[in-house]
KEBA-925989 format. One record per residue (C-alpha): residue in three letters; chain; x, y, z. Coordinates in pm, 1 decimal. Example, Ala and Ser with C-alpha at 12.3 -4.5 7.8 and 13.67 -1.06 7.14 Angstrom:
<recs>
@type ALA&mol A&X 1230.0&Y -450.0&Z 780.0
@type SER&mol A&X 1367.0&Y -106.0&Z 714.0
</recs>
This chain:
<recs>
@type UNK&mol A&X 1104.9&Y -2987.4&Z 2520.0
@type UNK&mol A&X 1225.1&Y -2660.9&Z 2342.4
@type UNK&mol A&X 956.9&Y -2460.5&Z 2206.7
@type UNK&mol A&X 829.4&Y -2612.1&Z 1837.3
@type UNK&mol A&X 579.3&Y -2399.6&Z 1683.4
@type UNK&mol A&X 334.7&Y -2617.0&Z 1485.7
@type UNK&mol A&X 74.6&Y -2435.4&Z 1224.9
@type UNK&mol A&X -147.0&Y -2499.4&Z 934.2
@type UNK&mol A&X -53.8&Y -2312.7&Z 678.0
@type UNK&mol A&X -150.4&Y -2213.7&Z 281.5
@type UNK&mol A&X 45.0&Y -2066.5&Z 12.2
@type UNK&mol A&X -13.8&Y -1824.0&Z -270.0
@type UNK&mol A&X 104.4&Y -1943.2&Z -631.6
@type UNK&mol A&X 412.4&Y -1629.2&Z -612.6
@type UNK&mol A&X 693.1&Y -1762.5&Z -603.7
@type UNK&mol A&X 871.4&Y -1665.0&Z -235.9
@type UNK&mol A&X 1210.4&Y -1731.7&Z -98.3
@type UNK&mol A&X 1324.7&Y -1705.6&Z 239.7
@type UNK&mol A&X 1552.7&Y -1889.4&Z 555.2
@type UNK&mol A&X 1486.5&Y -1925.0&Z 889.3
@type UNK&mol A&X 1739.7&Y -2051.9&Z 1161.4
@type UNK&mol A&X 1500.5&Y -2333.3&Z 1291.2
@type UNK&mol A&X 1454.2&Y -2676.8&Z 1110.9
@type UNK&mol A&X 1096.9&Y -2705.6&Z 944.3
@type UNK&mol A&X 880.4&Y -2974.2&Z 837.1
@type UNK&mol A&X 592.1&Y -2893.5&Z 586.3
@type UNK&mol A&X 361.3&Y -3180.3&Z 520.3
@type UNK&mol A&X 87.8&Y -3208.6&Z 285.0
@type UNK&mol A&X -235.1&Y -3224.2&Z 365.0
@type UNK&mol A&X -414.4&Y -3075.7&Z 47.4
@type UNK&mol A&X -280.2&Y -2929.9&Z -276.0
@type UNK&mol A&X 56.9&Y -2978.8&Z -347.8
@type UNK&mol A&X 385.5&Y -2719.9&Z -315.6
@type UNK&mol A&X 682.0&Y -2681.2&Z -533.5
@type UNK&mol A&X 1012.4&Y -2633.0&Z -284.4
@type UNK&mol A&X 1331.0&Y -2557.9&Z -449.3
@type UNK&mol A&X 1629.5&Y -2596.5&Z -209.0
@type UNK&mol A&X 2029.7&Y -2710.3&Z -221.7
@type UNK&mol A&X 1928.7&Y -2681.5&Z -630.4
@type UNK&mol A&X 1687.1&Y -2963.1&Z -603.1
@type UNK&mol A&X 1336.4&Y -2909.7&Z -677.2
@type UNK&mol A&X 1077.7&Y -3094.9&Z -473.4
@type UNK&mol A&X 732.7&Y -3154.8&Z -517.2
@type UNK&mol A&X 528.5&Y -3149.7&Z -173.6
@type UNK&mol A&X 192.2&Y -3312.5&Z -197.1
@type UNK&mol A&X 31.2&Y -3683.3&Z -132.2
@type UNK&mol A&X 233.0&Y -3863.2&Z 75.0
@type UNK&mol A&X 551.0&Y -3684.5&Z 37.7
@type UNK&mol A&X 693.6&Y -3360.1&Z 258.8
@type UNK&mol A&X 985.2&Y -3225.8&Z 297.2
@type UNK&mol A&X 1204.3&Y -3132.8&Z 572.8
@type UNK&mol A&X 1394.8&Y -2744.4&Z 544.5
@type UNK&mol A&X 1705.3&Y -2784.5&Z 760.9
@type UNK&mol A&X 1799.2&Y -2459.1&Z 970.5
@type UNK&mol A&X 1972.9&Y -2189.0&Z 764.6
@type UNK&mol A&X 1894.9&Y -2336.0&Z 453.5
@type UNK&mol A&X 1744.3&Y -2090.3&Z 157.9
@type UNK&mol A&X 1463.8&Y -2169.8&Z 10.8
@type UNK&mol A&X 1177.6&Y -2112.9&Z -266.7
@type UNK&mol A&X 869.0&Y -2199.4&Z -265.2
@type UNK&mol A&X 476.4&Y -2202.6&Z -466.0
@type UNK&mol A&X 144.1&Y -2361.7&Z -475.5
@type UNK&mol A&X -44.0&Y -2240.4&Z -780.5
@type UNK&mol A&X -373.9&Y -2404.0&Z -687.6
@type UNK&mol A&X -589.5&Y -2473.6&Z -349.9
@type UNK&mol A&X -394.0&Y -2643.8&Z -42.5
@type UNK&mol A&X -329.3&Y -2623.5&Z 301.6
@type UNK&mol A&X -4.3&Y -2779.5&Z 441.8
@type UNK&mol A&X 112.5&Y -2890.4&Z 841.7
@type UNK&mol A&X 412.2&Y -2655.0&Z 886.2
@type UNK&mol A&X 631.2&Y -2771.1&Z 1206.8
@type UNK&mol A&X 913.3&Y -2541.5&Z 1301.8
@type UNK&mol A&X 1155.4&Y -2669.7&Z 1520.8
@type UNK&mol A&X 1453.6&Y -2532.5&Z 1661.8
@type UNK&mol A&X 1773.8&Y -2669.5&Z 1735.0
@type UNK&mol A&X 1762.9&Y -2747.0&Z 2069.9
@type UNK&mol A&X 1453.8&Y -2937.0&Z 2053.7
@type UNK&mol A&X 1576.0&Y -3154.6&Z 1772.8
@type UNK&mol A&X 1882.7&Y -3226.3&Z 2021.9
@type UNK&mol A&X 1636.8&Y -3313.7&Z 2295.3
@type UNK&mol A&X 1451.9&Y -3578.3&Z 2055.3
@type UNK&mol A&X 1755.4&Y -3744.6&Z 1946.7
@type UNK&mol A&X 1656.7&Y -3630.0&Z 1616.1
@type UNK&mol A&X 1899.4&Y -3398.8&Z 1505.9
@type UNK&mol A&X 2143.0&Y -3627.9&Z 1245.0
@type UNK&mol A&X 1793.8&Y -3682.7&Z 1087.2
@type UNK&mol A&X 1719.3&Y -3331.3&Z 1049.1
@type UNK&mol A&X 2096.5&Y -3214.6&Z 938.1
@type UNK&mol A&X 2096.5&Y -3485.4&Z 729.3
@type UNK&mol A&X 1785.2&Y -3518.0&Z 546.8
@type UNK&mol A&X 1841.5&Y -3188.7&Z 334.8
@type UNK&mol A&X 1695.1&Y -3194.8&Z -18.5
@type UNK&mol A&X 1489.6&Y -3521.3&Z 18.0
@type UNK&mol A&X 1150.8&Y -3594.3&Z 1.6
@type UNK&mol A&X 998.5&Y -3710.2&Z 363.7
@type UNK&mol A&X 749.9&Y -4034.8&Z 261.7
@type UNK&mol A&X 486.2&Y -4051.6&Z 489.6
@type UNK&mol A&X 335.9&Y -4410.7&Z 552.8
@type UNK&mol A&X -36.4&Y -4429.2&Z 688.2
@type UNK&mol A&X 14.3&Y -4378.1&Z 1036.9
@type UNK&mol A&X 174.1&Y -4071.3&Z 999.2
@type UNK&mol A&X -40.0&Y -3916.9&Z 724.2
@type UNK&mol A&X -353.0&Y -3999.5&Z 891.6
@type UNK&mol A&X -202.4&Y -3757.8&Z 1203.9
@type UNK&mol A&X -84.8&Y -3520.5&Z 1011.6
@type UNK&mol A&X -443.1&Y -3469.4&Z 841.7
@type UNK&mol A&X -596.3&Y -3530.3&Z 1213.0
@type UNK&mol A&X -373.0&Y -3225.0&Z 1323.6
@type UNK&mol A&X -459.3&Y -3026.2&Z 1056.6
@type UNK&mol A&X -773.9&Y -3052.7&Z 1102.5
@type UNK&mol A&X -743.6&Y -2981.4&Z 1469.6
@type UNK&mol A&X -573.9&Y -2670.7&Z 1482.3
@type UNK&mol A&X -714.2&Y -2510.3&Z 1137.7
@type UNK&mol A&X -784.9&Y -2168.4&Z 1270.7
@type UNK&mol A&X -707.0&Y -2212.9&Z 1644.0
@type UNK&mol A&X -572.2&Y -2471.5&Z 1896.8
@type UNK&mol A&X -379.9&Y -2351.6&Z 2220.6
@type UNK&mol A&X -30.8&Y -2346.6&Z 2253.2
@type UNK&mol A&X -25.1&Y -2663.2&Z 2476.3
@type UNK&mol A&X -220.3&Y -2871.0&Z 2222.6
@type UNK&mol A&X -9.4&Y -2734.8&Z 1917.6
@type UNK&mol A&X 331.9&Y -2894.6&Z 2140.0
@type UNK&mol A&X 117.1&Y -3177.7&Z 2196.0
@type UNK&mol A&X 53.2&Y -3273.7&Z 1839.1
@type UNK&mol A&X 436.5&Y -3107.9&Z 1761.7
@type UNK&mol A&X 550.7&Y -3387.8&Z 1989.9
@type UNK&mol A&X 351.9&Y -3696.3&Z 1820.7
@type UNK&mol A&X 483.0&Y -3562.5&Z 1481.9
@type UNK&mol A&X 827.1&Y -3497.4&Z 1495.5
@type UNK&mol A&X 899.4&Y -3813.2&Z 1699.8
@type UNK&mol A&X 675.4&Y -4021.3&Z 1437.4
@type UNK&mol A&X 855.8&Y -3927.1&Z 1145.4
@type UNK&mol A&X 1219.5&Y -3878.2&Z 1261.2
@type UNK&mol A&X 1225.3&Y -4251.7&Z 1448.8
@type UNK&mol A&X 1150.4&Y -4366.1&Z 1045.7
@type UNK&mol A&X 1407.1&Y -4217.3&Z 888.2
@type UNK&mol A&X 1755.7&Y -4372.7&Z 821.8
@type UNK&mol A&X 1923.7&Y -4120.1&Z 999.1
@type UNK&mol A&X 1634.0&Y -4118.3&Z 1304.6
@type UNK&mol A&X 1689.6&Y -4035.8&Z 1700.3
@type UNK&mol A&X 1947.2&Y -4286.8&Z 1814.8
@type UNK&mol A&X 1931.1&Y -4120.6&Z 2114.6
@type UNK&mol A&X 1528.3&Y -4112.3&Z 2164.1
@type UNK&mol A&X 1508.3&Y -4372.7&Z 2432.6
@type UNK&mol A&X 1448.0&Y -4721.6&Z 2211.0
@type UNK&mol A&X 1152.0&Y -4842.0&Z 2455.4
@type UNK&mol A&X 978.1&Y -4523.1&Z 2389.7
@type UNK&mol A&X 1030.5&Y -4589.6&Z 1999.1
@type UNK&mol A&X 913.1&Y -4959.3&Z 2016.5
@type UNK&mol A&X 560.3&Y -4813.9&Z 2209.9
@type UNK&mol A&X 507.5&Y -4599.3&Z 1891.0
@type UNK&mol A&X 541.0&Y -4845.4&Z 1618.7
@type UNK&mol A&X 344.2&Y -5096.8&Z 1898.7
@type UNK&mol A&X 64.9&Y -4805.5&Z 1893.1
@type UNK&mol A&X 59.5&Y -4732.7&Z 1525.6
@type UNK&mol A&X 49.7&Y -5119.2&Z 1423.4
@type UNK&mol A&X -248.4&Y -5204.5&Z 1693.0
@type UNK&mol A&X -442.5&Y -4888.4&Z 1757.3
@type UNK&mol A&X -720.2&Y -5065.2&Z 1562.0
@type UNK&mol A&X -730.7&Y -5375.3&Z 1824.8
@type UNK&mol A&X -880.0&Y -5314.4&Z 2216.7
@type UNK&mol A&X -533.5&Y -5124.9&Z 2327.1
@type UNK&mol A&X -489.3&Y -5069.0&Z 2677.7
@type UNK&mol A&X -169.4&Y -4840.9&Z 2828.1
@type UNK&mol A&X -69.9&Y -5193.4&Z 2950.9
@type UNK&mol A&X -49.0&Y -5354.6&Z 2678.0
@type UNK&mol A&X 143.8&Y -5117.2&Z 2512.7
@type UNK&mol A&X 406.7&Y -5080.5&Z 2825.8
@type UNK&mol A&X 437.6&Y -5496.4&Z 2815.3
@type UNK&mol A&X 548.3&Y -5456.2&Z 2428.4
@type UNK&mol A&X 785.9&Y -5223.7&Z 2546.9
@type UNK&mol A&X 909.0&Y -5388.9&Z 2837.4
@type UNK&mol A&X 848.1&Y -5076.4&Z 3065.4
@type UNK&mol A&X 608.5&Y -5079.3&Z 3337.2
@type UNK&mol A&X 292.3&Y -4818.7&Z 3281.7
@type UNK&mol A&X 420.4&Y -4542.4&Z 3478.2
@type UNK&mol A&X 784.6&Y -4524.3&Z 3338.9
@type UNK&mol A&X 570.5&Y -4524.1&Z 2997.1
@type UNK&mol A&X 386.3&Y -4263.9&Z 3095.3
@type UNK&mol A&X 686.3&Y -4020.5&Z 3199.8
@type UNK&mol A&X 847.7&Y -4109.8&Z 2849.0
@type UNK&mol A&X 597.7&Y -3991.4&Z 2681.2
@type UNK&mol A&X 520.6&Y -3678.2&Z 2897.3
@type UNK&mol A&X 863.5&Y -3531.2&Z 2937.4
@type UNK&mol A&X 937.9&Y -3667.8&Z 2521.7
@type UNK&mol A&X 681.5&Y -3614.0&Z 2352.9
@type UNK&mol A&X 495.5&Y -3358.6&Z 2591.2
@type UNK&mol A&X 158.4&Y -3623.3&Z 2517.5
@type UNK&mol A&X 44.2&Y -3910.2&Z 2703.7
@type UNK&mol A&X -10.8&Y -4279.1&Z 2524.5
@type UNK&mol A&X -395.1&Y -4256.8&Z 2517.9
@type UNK&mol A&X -313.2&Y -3905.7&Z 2326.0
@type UNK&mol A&X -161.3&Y -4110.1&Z 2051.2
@type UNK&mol A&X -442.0&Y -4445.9&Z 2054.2
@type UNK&mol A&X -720.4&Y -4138.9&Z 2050.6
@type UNK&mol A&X -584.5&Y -3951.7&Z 1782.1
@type UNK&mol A&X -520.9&Y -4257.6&Z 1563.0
@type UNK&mol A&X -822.1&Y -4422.0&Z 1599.3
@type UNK&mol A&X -1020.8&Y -4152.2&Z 1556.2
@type UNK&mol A&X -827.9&Y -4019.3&Z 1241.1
@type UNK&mol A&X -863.6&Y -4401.4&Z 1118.3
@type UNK&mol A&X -1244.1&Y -4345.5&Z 1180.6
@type UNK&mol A&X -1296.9&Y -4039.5&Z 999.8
@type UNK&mol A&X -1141.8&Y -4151.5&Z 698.3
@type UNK&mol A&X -1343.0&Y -4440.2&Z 688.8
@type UNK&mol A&X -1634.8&Y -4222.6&Z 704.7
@type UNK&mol A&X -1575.4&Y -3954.7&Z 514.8
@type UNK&mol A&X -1468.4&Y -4202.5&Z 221.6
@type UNK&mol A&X -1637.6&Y -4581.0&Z 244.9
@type UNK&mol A&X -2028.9&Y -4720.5&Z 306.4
@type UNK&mol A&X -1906.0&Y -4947.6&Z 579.8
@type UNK&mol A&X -2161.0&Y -4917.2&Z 871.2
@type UNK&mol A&X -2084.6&Y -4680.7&Z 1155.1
@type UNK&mol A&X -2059.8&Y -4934.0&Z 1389.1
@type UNK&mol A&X -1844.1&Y -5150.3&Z 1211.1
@type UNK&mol A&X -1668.7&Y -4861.2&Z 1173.2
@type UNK&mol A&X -1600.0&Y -4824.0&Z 1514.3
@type UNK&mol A&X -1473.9&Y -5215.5&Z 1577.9
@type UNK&mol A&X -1223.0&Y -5153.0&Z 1318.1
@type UNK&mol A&X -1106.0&Y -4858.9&Z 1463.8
@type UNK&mol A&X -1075.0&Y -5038.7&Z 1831.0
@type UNK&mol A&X -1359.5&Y -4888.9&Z 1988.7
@type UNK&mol A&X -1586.3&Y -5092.3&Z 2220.5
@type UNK&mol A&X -1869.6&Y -5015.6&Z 2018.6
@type UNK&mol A&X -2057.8&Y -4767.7&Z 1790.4
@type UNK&mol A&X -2144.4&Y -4482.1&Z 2128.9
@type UNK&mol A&X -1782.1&Y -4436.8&Z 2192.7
@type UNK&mol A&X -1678.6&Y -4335.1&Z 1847.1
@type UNK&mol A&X -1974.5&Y -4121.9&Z 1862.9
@type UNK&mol A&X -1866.4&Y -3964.4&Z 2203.3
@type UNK&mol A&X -1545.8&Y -3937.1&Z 2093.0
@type UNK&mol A&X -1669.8&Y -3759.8&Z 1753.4
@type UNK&mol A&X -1872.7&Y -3513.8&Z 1964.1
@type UNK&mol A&X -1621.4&Y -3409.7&Z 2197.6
@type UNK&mol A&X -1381.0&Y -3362.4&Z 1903.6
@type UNK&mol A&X -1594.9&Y -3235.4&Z 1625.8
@type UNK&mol A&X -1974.6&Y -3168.2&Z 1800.7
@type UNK&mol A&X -2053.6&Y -3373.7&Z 1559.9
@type UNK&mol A&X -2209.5&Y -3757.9&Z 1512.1
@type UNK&mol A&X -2070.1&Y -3981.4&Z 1278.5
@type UNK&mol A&X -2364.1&Y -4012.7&Z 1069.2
@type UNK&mol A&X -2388.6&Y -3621.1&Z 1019.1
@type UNK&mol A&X -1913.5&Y -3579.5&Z 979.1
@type UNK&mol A&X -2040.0&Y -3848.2&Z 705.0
@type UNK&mol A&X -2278.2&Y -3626.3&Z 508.8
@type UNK&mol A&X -2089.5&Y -3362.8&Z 519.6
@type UNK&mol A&X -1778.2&Y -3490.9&Z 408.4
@type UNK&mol A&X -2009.9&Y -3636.6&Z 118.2
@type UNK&mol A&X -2191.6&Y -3263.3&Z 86.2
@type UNK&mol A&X -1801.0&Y -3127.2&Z 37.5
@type UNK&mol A&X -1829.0&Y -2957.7&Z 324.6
@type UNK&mol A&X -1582.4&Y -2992.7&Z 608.8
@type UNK&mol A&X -1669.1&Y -2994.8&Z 977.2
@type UNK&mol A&X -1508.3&Y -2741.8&Z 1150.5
@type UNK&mol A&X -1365.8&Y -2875.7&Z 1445.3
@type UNK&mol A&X -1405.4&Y -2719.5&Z 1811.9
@type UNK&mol A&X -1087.4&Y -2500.9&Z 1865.0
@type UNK&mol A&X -836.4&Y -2558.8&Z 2153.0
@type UNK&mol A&X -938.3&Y -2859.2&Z 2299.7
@type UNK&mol A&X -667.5&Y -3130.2&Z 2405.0
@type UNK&mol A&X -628.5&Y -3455.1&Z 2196.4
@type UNK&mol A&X -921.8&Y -3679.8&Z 2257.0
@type UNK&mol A&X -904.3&Y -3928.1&Z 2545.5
@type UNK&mol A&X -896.6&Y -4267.7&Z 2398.2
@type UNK&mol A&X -1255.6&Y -4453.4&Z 2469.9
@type UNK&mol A&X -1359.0&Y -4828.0&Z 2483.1
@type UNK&mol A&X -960.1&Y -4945.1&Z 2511.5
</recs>
């Protein structure tokens, strides 16, 4: 895939005003931003981005604290996803993000805050743009339809015991021809995408609810309460029990830098 440049990125309450010949995607992940573009004013923040289509002028502010997924992606990549009506023709409008979606974007985001190599910023770049393109009206007709089906399979049953086979059956594709989809596509594998959403899914759950860590972890589709807490480790170097105090402390784990999405554990 063309080079897409993915970065975390916070704004200062001046108002600035700019354009850039790549499409961009800025998605909220705290604070909210006030984008004025085509003389429409939009109001990034919650579950609601916005997508800045190549060439097109734009203003932009966020008086208080926030921090913001920024995707840029050029032309040619946009072609290469099938996603490039969606793009061109989602100008102006807000981009609503449903809970899949806004539980990567805040799992990417919290990923590459500071750091991240270039291979696991195209990584994440990939899951993105391909998540929130195949929902729009005007998504990638061209993206192959198998590979879109394995997505929405993933995001609707990450939760359950998910195998790579299971997911290839729902998408009538054998495991290895799944696999090459989503290597060349999306430049990720399919346990990239189960990892990331469980364990997005999981840290929400216990940054924000009492539920016990293990029942935590069923509902998240581990195989028990040790593989979330691998998988926290190797992600975070952190347990569960101590991402949980200090989320409720206020303050955030900082995440190891540069590491590739986890591996999913106890499919």
């Amino acid at each position: 895939m063309a080079e897409v440049e993915l970065n975390v990125q916070r704004y200062s309450a001046e108002v600035s005003a700019h354009r850039h010949a790549h499409h961009q995607l800025v998605l909220p992940v705290e604070g909210a931003l006030s984008l004025s573009m085509h003389g429409r004013e939009l109001r990034v923040a919650g579950l609601s981005g916005a997508l800045v289509p190549g060439d097109a002028r734009h203003a932009f502010a966020a008086p208080d604290r926030n921090r913001f997924l920024v995707i840029d992606v050029p032309h040619a990549a946009a072609e290469q996803l099938g996603a490039a009506p969606w793009f061109e023709g989602t100008a102006g409008e807000p981009i609503a993000l449903d809970a899949a979606a806004a539980l990567l974007v805040r799992a990417a985001a919290d990923e590459l805050d500071g750091g991240g190599s270039v291979a696991l910023r195209r990584q994440w770049a990939g899951l993105l743009v391909l998540t929130l393109a195949e929902r729009g009206e005007r998504g990638p007709r061209r993206a192959p339809e198998k590979l879109r089906r394995a997505l929405r399979f993933i995001d609707e049953h990450a939760h359950e015991p998910l195998t790579v086979a299971d997911v290839a059956a729902h998408a009538e594709l054998s495991p290895g021809h799944l696999h090459h989809l989503f290597r060349t596509v999306l430049g990720a594998t399919v346990q990239d995408r189960i990892a990331a959403l469980r364990l997005a899914r999981a840290t929400e759950l216990l940054s924000g609810t009492d539920l016990g860590i293990a029942e935590i972890a069923l509902r998240c589709g581990y195989a028990d309460q040790s593989c979330l807490t691998r998988s926290l480790r190797r992600r975070h170097g952190v347990t569960p029990a101590a991402l949980r105090r200090a989320a409720r402390s206020g303050r955030p784990v900082a995440p190891r830098r540069g590491r590739a999405l986890p591996r999913d554990e106890g499919a």
